[in-house]
Backbone as CSV, one residue per row, in Angstrom:
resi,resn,N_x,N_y,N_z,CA_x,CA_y,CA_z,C_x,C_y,C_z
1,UNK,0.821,-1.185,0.000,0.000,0.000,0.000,0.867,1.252,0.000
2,UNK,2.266,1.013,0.645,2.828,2.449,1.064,3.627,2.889,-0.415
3,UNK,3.634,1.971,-1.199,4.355,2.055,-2.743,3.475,2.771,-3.166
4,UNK,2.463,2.368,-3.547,1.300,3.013,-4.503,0.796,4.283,-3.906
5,UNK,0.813,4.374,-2.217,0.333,5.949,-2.225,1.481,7.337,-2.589
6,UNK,3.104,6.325,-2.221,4.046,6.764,-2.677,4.187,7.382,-4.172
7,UNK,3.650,6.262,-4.809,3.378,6.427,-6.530,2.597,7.993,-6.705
8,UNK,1.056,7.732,-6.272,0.286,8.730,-6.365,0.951,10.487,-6.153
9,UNK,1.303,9.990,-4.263,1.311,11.381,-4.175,2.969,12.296,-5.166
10,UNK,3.887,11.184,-5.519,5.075,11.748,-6.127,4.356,11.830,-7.223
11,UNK,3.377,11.371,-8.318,2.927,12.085,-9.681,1.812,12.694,-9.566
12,UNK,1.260,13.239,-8.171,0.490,14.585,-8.030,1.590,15.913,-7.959
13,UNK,2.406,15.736,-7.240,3.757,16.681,-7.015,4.082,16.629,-7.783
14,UNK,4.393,16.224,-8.533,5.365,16.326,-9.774,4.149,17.341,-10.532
15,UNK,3.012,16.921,-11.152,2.390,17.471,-12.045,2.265,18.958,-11.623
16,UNK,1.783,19.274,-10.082,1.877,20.385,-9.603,2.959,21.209,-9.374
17,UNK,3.622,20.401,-8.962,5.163,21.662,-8.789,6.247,21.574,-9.497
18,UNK,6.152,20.006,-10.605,8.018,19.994,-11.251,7.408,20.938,-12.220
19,UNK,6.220,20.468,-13.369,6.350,20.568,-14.453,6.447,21.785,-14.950
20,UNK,6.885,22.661,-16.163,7.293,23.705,-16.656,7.345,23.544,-18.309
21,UNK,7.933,22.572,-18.508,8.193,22.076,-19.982,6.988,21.920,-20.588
22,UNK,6.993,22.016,-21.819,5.559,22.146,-22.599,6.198,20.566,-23.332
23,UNK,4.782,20.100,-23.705,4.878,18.802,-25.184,5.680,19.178,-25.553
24,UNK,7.087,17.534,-26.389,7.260,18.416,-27.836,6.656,18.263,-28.917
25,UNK,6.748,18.972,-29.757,5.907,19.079,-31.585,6.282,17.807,-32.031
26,UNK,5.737,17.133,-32.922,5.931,16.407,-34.037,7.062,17.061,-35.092
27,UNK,7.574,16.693,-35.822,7.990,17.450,-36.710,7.209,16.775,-38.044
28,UNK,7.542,17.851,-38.656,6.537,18.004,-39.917,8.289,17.929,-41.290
29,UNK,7.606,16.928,-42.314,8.587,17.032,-43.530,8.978,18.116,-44.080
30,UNK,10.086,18.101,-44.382,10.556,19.399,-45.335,9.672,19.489,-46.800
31,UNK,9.322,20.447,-47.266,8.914,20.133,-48.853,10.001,19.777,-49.375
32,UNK,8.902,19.337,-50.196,9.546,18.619,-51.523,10.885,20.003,-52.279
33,UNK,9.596,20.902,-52.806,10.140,21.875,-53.046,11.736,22.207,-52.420
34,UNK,11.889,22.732,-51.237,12.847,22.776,-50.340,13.898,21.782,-50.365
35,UNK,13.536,20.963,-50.667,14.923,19.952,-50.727,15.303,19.502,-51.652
36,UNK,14.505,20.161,-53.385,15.123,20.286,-54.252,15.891,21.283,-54.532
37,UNK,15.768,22.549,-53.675,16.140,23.723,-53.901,17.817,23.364,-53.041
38,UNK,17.381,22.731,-51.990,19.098,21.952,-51.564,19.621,21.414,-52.292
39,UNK,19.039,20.058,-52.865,19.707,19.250,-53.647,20.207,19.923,-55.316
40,UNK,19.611,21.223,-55.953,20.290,22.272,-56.486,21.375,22.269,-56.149
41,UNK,21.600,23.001,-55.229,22.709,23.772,-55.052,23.761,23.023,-54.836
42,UNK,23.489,22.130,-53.916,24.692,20.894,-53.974,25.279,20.411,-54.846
43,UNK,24.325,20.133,-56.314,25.034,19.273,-56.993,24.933,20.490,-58.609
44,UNK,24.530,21.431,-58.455,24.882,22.425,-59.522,26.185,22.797,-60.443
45,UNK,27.309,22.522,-58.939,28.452,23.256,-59.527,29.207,21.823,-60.311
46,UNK,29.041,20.635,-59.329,29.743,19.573,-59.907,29.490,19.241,-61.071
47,UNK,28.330,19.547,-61.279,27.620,19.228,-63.430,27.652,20.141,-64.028
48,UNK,28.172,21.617,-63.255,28.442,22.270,-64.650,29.631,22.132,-64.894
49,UNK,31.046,21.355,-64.018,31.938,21.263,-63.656,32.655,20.349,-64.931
50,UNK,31.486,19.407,-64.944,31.629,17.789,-65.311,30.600,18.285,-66.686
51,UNK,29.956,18.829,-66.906,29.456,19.259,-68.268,30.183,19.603,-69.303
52,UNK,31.277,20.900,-68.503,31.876,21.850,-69.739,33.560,20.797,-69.943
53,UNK,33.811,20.051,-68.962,34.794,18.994,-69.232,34.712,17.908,-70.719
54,UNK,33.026,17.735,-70.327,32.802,16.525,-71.131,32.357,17.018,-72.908
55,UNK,32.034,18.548,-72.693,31.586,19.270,-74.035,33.289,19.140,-74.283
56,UNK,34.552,19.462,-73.796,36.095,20.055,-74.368,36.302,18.240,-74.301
57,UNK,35.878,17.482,-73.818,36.333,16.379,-74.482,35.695,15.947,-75.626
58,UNK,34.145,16.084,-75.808,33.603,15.896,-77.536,34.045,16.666,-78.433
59,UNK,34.668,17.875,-77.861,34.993,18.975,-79.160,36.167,18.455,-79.380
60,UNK,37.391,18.047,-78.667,38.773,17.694,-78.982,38.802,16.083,-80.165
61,UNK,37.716,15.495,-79.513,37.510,14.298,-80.156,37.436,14.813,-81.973
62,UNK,35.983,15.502,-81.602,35.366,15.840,-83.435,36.743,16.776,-84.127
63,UNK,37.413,17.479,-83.298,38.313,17.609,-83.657,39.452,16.758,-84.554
64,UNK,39.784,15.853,-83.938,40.915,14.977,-84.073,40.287,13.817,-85.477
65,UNK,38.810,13.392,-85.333,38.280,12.650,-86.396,37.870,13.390,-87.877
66,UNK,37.713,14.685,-87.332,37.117,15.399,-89.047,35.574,15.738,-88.417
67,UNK,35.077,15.613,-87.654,33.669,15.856,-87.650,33.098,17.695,-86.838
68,UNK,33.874,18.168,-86.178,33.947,19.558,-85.909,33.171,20.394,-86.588
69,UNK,31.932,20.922,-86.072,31.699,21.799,-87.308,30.328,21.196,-88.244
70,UNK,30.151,19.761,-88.353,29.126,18.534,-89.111,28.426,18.661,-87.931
71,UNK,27.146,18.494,-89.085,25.962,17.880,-88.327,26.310,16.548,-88.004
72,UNK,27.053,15.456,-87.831,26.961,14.021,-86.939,27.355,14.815,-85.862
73,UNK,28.621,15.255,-85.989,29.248,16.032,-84.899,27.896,16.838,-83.960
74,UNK,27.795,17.566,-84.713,26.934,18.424,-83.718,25.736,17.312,-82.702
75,UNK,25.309,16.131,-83.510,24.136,15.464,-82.840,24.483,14.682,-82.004
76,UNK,25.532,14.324,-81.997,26.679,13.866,-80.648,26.667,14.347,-79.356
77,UNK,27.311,15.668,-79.929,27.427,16.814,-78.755,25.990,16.581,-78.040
78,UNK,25.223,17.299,-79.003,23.526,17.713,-78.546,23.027,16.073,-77.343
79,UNK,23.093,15.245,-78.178,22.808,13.443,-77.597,23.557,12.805,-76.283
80,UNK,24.985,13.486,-76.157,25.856,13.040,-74.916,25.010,14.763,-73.722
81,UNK,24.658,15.701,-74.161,23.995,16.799,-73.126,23.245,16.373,-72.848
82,UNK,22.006,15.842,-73.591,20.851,15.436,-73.397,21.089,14.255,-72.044
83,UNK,21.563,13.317,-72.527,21.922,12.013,-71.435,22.381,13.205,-70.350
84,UNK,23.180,13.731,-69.763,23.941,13.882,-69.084,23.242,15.097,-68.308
85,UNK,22.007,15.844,-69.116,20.884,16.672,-68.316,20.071,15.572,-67.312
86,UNK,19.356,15.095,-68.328,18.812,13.512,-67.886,19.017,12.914,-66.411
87,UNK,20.114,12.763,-67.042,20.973,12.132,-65.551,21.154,12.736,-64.219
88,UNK,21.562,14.458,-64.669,21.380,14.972,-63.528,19.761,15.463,-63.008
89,UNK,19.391,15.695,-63.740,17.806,16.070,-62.957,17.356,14.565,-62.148
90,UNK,17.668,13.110,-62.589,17.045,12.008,-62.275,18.027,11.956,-60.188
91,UNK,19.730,12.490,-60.769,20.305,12.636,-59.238,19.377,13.828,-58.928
92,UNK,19.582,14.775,-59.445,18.995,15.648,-58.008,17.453,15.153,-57.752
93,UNK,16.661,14.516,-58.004,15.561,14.025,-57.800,15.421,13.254,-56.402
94,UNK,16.580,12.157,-56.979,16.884,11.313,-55.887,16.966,11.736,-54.462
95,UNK,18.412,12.845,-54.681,19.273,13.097,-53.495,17.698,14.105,-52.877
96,UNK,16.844,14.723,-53.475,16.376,15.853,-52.887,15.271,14.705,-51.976
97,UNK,14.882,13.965,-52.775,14.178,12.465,-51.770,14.586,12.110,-50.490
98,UNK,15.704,11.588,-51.064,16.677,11.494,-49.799,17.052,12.394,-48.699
99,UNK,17.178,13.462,-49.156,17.806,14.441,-48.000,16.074,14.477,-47.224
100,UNK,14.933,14.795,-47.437,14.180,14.805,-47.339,13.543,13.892,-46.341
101,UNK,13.886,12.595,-46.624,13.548,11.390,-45.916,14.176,11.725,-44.461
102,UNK,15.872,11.507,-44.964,16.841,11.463,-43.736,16.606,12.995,-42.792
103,UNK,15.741,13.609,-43.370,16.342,15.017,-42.686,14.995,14.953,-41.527
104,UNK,14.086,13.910,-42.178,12.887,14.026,-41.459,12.921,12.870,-40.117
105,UNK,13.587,11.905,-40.678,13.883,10.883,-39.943,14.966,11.328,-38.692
106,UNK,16.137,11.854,-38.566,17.032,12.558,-37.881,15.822,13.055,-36.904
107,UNK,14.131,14.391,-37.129,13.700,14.986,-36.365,12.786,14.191,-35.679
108,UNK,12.506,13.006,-36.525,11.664,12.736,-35.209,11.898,11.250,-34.483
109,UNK,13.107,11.086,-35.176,14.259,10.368,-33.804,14.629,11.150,-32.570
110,UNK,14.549,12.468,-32.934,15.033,13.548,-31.718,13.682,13.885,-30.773
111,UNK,12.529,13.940,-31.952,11.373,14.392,-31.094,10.805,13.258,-30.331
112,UNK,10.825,12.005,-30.612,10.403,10.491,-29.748,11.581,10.387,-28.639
113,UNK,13.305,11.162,-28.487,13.874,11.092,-27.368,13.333,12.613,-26.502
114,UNK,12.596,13.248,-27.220,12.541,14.411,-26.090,11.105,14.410,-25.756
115,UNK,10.301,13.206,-26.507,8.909,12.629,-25.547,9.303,12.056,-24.820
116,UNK,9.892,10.756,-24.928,10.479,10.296,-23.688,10.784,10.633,-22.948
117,UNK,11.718,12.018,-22.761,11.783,12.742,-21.529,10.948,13.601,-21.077
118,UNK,9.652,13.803,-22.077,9.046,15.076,-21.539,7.919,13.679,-20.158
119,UNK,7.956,12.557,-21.038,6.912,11.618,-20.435,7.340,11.104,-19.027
120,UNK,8.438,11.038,-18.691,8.821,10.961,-17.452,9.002,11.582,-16.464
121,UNK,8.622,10.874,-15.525,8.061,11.448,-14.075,9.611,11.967,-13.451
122,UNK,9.299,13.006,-12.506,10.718,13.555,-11.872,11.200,12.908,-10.821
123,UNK,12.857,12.682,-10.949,12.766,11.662,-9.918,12.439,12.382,-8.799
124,UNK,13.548,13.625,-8.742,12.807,14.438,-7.004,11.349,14.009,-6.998
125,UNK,10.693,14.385,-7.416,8.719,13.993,-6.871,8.636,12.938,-6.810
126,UNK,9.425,11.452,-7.512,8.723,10.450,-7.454,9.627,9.952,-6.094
127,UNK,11.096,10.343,-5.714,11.718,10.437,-4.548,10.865,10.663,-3.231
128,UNK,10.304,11.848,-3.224,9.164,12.402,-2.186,8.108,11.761,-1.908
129,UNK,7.882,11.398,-2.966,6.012,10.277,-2.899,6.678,9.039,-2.332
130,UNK,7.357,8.673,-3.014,7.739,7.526,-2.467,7.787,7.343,-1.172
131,UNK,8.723,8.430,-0.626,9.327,8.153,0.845,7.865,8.258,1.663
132,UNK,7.031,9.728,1.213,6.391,9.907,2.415,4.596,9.084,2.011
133,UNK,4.641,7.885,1.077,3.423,7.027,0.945,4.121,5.821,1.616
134,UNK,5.848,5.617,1.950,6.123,4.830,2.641,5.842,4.708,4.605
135,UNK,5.884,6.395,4.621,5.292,6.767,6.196,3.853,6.699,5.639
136,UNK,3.495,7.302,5.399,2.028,7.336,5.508,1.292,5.749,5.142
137,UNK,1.915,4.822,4.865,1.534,3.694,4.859,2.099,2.687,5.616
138,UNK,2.876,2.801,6.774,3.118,2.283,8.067,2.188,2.668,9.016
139,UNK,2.829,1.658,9.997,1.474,2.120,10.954,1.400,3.482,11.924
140,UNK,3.320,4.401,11.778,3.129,5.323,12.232,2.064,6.180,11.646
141,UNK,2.104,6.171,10.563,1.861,7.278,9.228,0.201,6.852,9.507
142,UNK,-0.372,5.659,9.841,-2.033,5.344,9.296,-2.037,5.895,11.034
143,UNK,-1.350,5.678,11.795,-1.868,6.552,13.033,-2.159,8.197,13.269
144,UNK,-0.907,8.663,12.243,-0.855,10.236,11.990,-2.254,10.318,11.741
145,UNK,-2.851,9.631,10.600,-3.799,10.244,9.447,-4.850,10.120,10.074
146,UNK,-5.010,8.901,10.800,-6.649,8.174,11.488,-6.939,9.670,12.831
147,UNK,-5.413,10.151,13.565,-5.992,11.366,14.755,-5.997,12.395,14.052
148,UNK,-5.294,12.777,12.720,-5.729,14.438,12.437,-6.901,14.292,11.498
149,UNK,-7.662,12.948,11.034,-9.176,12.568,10.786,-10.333,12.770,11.058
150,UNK,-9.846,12.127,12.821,-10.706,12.508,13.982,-10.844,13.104,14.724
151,UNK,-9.632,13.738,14.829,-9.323,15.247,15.297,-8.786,15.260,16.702
């Protein structure tokens, strides 16, 4: 008996005098939008990087064969951009998914450890209840309660 009134009166105290902290929020996903506008910028510079490399390697090529200047030549060029636009809009698609996922996953791994703590009882109060549902549930403590009862 002296546990459980212990229980009680440490998560009446607690509710009355620890608490201060509010819920925490859920977190809510990033847009879509938004984490393409990341996944932009991230991977912008490396493909224009890796673009104008791969245009001075088709031009050196059509160069060196005779085609410079020709329409095969030119539909080359045009056909290796195309792939290689392609490709990057299909990465930044991905990565902006991804960042998206992980960025959401990271918040509410954080927000389920700071329920957990918001959900737990204080030890000071549950310390206090404890001790004094341990008197008050001996027979000093049921003697206290039974004369200031009856007066």
């Amino acid at each position: 008996m002296g546990f459980l009134t212990g229980a009680l009166i440490g998560g009446l105290a607690s509710n009355l005098l620890g608490g201060g902290s509010s819920e925490p929020k859920a977190p809510k996903k990033m847009s879509y939008e938004e984490a393409l506008r990341q996944a932009e910028d991230s991977l912008r510079n490396p493909y224009e990087e890796n673009r104008e490399q791969v245009i001075s390697d088709i031009n050196r090529n059509m160069v060196s064969k005779g085609f410079y200047g020709q329409a095969p030549g030119d539909y080359l060029k045009q056909d290796a951009m195309t792939d290689m636009e392609n490709d990057y809009q299909t990465q930044k698609s991905r990565y902006a998914q991804n960042l998206r996922n992980s960025n959401y996953a990271e918040a509410y791994q954080q927000y389920t450890h700071e329920l957990q703590q918001y959900n737990q009882p204080d030890p000071f109060w549950s310390t206090i209840g404890t001790m004094a549902g341990g008197f008050l549930g001996s027979p000093g403590g049921s003697n206290m309660i039974a004369n200031w009862l009856t007066g």
